[in-house]
C-alpha positions in Angstrom: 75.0 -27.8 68.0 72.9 -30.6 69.4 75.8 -32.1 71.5 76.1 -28.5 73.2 72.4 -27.9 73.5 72.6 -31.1 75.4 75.2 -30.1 77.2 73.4 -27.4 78.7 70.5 -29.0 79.4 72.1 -31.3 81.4 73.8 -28.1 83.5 70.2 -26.6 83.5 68.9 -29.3 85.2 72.0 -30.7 87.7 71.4 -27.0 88.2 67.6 -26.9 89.4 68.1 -30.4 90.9 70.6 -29.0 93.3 68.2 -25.8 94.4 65.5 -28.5 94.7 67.9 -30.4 97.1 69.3 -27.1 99.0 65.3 -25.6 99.7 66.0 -22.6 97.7 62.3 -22.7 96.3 59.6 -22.5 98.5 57.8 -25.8 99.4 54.5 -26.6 97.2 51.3 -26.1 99.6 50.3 -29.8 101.0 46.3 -29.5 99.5 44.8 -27.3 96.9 42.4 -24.2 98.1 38.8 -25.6 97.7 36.9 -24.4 95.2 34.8 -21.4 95.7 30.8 -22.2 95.6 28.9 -21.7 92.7 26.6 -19.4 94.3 29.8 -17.4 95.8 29.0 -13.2 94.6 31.2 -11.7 92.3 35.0 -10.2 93.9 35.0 -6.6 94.3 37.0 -4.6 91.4 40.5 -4.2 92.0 41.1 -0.7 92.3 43.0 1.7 89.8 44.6 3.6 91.6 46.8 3.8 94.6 45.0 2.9 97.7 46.6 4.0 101.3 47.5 1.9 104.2 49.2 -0.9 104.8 52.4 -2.6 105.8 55.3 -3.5 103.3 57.5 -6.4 105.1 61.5 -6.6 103.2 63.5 -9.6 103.6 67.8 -8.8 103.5 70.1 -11.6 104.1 72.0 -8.6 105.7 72.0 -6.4 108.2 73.3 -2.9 108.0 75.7 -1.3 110.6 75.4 2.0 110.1 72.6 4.6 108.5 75.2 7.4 108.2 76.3 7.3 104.2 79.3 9.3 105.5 80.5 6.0 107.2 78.8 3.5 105.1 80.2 0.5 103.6 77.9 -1.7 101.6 75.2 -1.7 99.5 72.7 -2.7 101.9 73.2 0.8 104.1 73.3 3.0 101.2 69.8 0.9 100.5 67.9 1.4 103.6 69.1 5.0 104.5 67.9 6.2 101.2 64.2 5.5 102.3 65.1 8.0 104.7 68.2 10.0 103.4 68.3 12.3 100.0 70.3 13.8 97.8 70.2 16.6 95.5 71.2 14.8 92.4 70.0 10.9 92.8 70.1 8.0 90.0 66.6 7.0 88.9 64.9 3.5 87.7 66.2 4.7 83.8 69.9 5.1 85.6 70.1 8.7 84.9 71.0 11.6 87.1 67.7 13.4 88.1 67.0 16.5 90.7 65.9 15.6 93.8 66.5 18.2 96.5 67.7 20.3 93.8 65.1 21.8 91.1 67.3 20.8 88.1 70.6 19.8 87.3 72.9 21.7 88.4 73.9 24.7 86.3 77.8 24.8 85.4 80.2 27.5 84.2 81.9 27.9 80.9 85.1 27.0 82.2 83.6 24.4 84.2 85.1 25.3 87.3 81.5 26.6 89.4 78.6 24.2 89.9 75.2 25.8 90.9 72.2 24.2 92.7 69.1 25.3 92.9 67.6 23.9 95.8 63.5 23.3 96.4 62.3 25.8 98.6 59.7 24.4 101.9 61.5 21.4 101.9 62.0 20.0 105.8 64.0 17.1 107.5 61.8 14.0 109.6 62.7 16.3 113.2 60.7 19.3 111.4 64.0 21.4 110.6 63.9 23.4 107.2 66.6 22.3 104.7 68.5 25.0 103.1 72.1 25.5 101.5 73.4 25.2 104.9 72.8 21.7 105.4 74.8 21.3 101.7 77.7 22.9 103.2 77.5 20.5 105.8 77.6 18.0 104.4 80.6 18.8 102.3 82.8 19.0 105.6 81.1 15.8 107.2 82.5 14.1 103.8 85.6 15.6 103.9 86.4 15.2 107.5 88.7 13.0 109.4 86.2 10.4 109.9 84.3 10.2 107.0 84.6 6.8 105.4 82.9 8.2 101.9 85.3 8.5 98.8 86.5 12.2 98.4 86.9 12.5 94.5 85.3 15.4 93.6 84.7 16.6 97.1 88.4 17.1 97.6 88.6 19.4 94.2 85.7 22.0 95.6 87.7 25.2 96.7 84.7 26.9 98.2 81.3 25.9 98.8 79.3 29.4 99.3 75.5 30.1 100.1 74.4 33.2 98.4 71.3 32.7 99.7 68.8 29.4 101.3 68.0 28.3 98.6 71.2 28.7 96.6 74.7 26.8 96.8 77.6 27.5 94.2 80.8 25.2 94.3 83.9 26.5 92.9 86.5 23.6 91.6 89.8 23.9 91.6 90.1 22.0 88.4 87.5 20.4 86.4 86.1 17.7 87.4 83.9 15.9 84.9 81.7 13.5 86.7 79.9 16.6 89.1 76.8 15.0 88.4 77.4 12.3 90.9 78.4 14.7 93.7 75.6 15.5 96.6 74.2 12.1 96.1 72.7 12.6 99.9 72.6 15.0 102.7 73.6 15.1 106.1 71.7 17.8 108.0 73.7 20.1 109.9 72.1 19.2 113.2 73.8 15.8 112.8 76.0 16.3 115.2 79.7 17.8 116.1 82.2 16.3 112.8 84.3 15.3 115.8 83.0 12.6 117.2 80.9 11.5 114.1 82.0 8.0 114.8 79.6 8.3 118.1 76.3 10.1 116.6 73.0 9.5 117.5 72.3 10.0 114.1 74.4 6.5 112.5 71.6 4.7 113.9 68.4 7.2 114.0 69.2 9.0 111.1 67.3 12.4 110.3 66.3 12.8 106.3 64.0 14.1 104.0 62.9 11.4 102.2 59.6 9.6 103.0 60.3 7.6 105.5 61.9 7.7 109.3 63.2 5.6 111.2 60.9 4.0 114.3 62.9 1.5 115.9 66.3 -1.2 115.3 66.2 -4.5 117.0 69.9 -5.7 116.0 69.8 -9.2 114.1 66.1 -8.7 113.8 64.1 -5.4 112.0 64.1 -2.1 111.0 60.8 -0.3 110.9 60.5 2.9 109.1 56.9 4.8 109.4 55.8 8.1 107.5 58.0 10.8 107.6 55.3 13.7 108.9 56.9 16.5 106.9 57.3 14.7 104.0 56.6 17.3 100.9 54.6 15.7 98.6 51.1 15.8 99.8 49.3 12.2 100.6 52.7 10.3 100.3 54.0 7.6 101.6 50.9 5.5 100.6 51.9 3.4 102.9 51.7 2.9 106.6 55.2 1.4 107.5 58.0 -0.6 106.3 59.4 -3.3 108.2 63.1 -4.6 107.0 63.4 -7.9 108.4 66.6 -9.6 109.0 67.1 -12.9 107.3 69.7 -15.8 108.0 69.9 -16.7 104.4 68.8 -15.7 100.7 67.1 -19.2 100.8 65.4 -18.7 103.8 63.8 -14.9 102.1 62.8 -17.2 98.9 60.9 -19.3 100.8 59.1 -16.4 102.7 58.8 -14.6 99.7 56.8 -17.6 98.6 54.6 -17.5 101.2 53.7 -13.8 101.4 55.2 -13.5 105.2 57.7 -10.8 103.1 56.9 -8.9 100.6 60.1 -7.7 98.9 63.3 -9.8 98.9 67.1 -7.8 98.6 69.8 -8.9 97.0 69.1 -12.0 94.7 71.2 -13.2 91.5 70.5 -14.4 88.0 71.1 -17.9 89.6 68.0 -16.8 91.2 65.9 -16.6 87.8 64.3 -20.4 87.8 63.4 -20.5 91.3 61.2 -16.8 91.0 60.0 -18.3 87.7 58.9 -21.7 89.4 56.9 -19.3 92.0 55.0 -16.8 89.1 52.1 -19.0 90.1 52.2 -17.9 94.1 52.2 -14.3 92.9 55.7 -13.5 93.0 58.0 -11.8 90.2 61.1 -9.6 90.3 62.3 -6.2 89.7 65.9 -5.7 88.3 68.2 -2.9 87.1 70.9 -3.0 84.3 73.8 -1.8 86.7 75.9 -1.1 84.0 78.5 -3.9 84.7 79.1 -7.2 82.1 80.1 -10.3 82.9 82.9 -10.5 80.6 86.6 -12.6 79.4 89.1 -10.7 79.6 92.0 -11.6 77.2 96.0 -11.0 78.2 97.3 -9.4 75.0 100.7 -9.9 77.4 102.9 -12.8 77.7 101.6 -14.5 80.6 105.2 -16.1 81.5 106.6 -12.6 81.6 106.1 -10.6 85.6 104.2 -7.4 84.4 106.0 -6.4 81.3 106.9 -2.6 81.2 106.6 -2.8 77.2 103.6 -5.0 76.8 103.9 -4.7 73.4 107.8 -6.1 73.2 106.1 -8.9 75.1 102.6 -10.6 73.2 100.7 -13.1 74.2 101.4 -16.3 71.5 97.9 -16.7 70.8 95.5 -13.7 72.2 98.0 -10.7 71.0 96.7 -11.4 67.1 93.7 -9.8 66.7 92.0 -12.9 64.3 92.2 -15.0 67.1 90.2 -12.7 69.4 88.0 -11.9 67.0 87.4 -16.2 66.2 86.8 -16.3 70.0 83.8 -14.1 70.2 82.5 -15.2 67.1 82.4 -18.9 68.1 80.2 -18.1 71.3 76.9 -18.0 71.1 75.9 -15.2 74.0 72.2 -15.5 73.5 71.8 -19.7 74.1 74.1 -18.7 77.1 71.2 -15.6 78.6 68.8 -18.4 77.0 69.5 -21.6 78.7 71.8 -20.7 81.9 69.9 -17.4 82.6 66.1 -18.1 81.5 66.2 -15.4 78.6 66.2 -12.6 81.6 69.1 -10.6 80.9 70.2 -9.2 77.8 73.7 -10.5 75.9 77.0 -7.7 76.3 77.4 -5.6 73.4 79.3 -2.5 75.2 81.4 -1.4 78.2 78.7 1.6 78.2 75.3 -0.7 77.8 72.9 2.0 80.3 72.3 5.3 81.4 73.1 8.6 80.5 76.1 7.9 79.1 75.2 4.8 77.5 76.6 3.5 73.8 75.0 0.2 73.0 76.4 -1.6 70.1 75.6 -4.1 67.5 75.5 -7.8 69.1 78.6 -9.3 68.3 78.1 -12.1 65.5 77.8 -15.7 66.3 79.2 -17.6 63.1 81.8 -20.6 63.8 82.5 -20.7 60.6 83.8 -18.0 59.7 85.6 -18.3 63.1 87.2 -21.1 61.5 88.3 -19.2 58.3 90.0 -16.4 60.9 91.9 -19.1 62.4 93.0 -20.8 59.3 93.9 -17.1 58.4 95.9 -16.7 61.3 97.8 -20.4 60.5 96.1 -22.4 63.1 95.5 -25.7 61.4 93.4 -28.1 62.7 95.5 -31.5 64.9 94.8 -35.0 64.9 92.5 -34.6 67.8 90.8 -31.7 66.4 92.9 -28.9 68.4 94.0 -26.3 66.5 98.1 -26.2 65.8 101.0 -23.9 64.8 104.6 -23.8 64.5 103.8 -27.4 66.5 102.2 -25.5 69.7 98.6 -26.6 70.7 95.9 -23.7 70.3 95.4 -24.1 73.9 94.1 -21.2 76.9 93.4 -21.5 80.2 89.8 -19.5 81.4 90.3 -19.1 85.2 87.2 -17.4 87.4 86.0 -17.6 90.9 85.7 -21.1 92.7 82.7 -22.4 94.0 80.6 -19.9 91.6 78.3 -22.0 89.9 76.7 -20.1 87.1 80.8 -19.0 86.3 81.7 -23.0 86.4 78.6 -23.7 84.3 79.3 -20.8 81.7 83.1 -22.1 81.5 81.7 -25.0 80.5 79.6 -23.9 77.4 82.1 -22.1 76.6 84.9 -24.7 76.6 82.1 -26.7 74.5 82.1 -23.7 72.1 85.5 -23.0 71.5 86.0 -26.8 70.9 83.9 -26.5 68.1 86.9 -24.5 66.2 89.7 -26.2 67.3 90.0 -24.1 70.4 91.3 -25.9 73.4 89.9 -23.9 76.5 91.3 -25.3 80.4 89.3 -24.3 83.4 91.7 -23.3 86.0 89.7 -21.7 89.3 90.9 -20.4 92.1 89.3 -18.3 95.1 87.7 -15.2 95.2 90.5 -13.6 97.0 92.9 -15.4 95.3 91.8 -13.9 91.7 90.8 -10.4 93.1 94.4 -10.2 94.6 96.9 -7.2 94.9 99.7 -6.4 93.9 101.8 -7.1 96.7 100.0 -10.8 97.1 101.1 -11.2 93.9 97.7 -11.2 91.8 97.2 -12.9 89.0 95.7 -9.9 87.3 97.7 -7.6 88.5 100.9 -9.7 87.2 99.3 -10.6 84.5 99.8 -14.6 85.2 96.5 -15.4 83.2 95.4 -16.5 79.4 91.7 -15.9 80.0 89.7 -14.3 82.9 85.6 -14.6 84.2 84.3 -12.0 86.4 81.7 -8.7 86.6 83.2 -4.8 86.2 81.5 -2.0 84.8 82.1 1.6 85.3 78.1 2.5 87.1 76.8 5.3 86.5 79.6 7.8 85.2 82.4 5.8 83.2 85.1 8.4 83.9 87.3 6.6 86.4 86.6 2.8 85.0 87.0 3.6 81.3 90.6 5.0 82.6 91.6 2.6 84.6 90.5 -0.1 83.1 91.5 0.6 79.0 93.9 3.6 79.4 97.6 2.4 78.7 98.6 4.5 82.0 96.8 2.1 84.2 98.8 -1.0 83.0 100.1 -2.5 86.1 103.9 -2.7 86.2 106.7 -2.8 89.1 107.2 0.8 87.9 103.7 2.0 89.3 103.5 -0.4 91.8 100.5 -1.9 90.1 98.5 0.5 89.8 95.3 0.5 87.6 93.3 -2.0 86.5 94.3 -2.6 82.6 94.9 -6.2 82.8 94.3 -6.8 79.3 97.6 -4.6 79.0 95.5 -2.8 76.6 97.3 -0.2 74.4 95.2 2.0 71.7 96.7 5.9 71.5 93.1 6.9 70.2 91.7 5.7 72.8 93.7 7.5 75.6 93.6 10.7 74.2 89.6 10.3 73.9 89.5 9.3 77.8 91.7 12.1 78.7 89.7 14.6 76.8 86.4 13.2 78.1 87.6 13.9 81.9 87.7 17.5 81.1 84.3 18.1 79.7 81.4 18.7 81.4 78.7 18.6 78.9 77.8 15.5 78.9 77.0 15.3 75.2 80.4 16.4 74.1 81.4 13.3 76.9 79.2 10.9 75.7 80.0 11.4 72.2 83.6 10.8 73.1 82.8 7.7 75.2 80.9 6.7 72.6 84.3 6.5 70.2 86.3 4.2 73.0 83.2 2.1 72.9 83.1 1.2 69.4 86.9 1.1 69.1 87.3 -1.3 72.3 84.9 -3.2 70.0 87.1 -3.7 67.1 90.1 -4.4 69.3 88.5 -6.9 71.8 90.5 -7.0 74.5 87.2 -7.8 76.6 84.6 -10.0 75.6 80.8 -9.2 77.1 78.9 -11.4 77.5 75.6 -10.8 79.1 74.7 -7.7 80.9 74.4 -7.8 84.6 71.4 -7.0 86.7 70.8 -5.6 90.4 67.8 -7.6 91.5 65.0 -8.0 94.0 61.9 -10.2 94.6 58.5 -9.0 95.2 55.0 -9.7 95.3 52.6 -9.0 92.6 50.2 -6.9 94.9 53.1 -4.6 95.6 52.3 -1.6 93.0 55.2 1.0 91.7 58.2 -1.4 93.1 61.3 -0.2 91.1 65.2 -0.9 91.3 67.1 1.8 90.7 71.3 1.0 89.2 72.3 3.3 91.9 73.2 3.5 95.5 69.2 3.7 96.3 68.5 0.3 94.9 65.0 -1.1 95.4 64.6 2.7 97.9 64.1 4.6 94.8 60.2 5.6 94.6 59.3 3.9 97.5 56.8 6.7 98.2 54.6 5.6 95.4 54.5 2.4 96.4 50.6 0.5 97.4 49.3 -2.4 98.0 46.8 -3.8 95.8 43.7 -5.5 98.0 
């Protein structure tokens, strides 16, 4: 092991040397603060509680184009319009689903075809308007209109949307549709504008919410600057005075203002990230972070990668990766923790599940990192060690090929270890990048993935909050691209388990989320025994902030660093 500790090290460092040369950390100040006088008096007490007032400056290395989550299409405008913008369901800090407009979870039929909010009574939008179930209804139609850019599952399956009463909204489905808790995730009030000419609103840019915050005044390419929504209905809150989102040119350029206090809160960093916020604990800076629910994983082609997008997977394996010893050899020879250890500074925690948070989460035992008995597998499987210490059999070198995204340094640097690793049981492993949009293909641009073209692939998925649509896409056998479905789905492990189907299809019919997670649970520990997906460290959504700033939280969903932002103070 001490050659691949070594190893590391020496990536560790070429690592920070580079940030060093590319002014990701913020420079050192040029003298030292004097000291203070002997005969100085004694600094007031901090206080305990929050303390009002105050401005909150956020650095984002982008800019948002729209406010409107009807026509949003990045992370960074479902960010900011959620200090403004609510929902009746939301996703907490804890990634679960919790009432936010609504009084509870929604209530839902036997049959699970009729969904029932509750909604909080003397609740009102930033313009002073009351919000009732009429704004719900609303917002249904703004989704579901011609020029909505938001994804209709769910919406699309709602038959009727009636108001009983104000404070009352029942939705009637046309068939089940499991994953109801992530519907209503924000509201669009019914003063908006005419659905017509939403493209044109007022609102996409001065957007009317409920949440604590409203929107002052856009200067494009510079800030946004939220103040106190006046009718906001929790009594004293916001704590603070204003928040100022300030445009920045580069994540570089936010580490060094973070650094230097001119921003408070930094969007949008990476793990990468990790040893420059570590190098600035001593300037008061740390970090909040979210497990999303995605892994940075390998995923193995059980397929013949010389055969185009086999119909029969099966009547096509892989040489090496289609036995199950030599997948199971694989994981055991890598050692996930020295990876989170040395290339992510021990801040994220190492892949045991496709389901590793929320409420339906199934963690699972680490895998186990024992080379030798990695080596027993493959002597098992009749991979005898060659003259050069590559594995052989039937005179064909035990040799795959890891391919990932080019230019991706903590991927290139992870390839590395694990080339490192697998060489340490006779395992050949050639690092073959390409471009982003190269790997991430379609079909018709001929893919790699999609084609199946590949031994071994690097890259982040995870199914979010509800795993309905990724567990099937990515692990049912229906969604094994072929000619046939014109490459639909996203199996590329061509991944076939019957057990597992059947419990994905059941799952998608269930509401109770018990009875769901239990079954999720079951394709979690089986996908586990198969291994047709290796994780290997769980992946985090992350921000920068400063240590005075009290109550920051990042939330895995679409409200990011928003979420609680009403509780938020600033400590003297």
């Amino acid at each position: 092991m001490k050659h691949l500790k070594l190893l590391i090290s020496l990536i560790v460092l070429a690592s920070v040397l580079l940030a060093a040369c590319g002014g990701g950390a913020a420079p050192a100040p040029a003298t030292e603060a004097p000291a203070a006088p002997a005969t100085e008096a004694p600094a007031a007490e901090a206080p305990a509680g929050p303390v009002s007032g105050g401005i909150v400056v956020i650095g984002s290395p982008q800019e948002p184009g729209t406010l409107n989550p009807a026509l949003a299409s990045a992370s960074i405008e479902d960010a900011i319009s959620s200090f403004i913008i609510e929902g009746l369901v939301m996703v907490d800090d804890q990634g679960k689903y919790a009432p936010v407009l609504a009084e509870s979870l929604p209530e839902v039929s036997e049959d699970g075809l009729v969904v029932t909010y509750k909604l909080k009574k003397d609740v009102k939008f930033s313009n002073g308007e009351p919000f009732t179930c009429a704004d719900v209804k609303f917002t249904l139609d703004a989704i579901l209109s011609d020029l909505s850019q938001a994804s209709t599952s769910g919406y699309a399956d709602i038959d009727s949307l009636e108001c009983p009463d104000d404070y009352t909204a029942v939705a009637t489905f046309s068939q089940v549709y499991a994953p109801y808790l992530r519907l209503f995730s924000y509201i669009i009030p019914k003063s908006a504008g005419d659905l017509a000419s939403m493209d044109t609103w007022e609102f996409n840019r001065m957007p009317i919410g409920t949440g604590p915050w409203m929107l002052k005044e856009w200067k494009a390419g510079d800030s946004l600057t939220l103040v106190k929504n006046p009718y906001y209905r929790e009594p004293g809150k916001p704590y603070l005075d204003s928040l100022i989102i300030r445009i920045l040119p580069s994540r570089e350029t936010g580490m060094q203002l973070l650094g230097t206090g001119e921003i408070q809160v930094l969007w949008d960093l990476v793990e990468a990230d990790f040893p420059a916020l570590e190098a600035m604990k001593d300037k008061g800076v740390t970090y909040g972070a979210a497990v999303t629910g995605e892994n940075e994983l390998l995923v193995f082609n059980l397929a013949d990668p010389t055969v185009d997008a086999p119909e029969d997977p099966a009547a096509a394996p892989h040489p090496i990766l289609s036995d199950l010893r030599v997948r199971q050899a694989l994981q055991m020879a890598i050692d996930k923790q020295l990876i989170v250890d040395t290339l992510l500074s021990g801040n994220v925690r190492v892949g045991t599940s496709v389901l590793p948070t929320g409420e339906f989460a199934c963690p699972q035992e680490p895998s186990k990192y024992d080379p030798e008995a990695a080596k027993k597998l493959l002597d098992e499987a009749g991979w005898v060690p060659g003259k050069d210490g590559i594995r052989e059999k039937d005179g064909k070198r035990l040799s795959l090929k890891i391919t990932s995204t080019a230019g991706n340094q903590i991927r290139e640097q992870t390839e590395q270890v694990l080339a490192d690793m697998f060489k340490q049981i006779g395992v050949e492993l050639v690092i073959e990048n390409v471009p982003s949009d190269v790997l991430f293909a379609g079909w018709d641009s001929n893919g790699l993935r999609k084609h199946g073209n590949f031994d071994i692939l690097l890259y982040t998925t995870g199914p979010g909050i509800d795993p309905d649509s990724h567990l099937f896409g990515n692990y049912h056998s229906a969604r094994i691209p072929t000619a046939a479905n014109k490459g639909a789905g996203n199996n590329y492990s061509r991944y076939i388990n019957a057990d597992v189907d059947g419990w994905i299809d059941d799952a998608s019919y269930i509401t109770d989320v018990n009875a769901r997670r239990e079954l999720y649970c079951k394709v979690a520990e089986q996908i586990n025994k198969d291994i047709p997906r290796v994780y290997l460290y769980e992946r985090l959504l992350i921000s920068g902030y400063r240590e005075n700033l009290q109550n920051f939280k990042v939330s895995p969903g679409p409200s990011d660093f928003a979420w609680g932002s009403q509780d938020w103070w600033l400590k003297p």
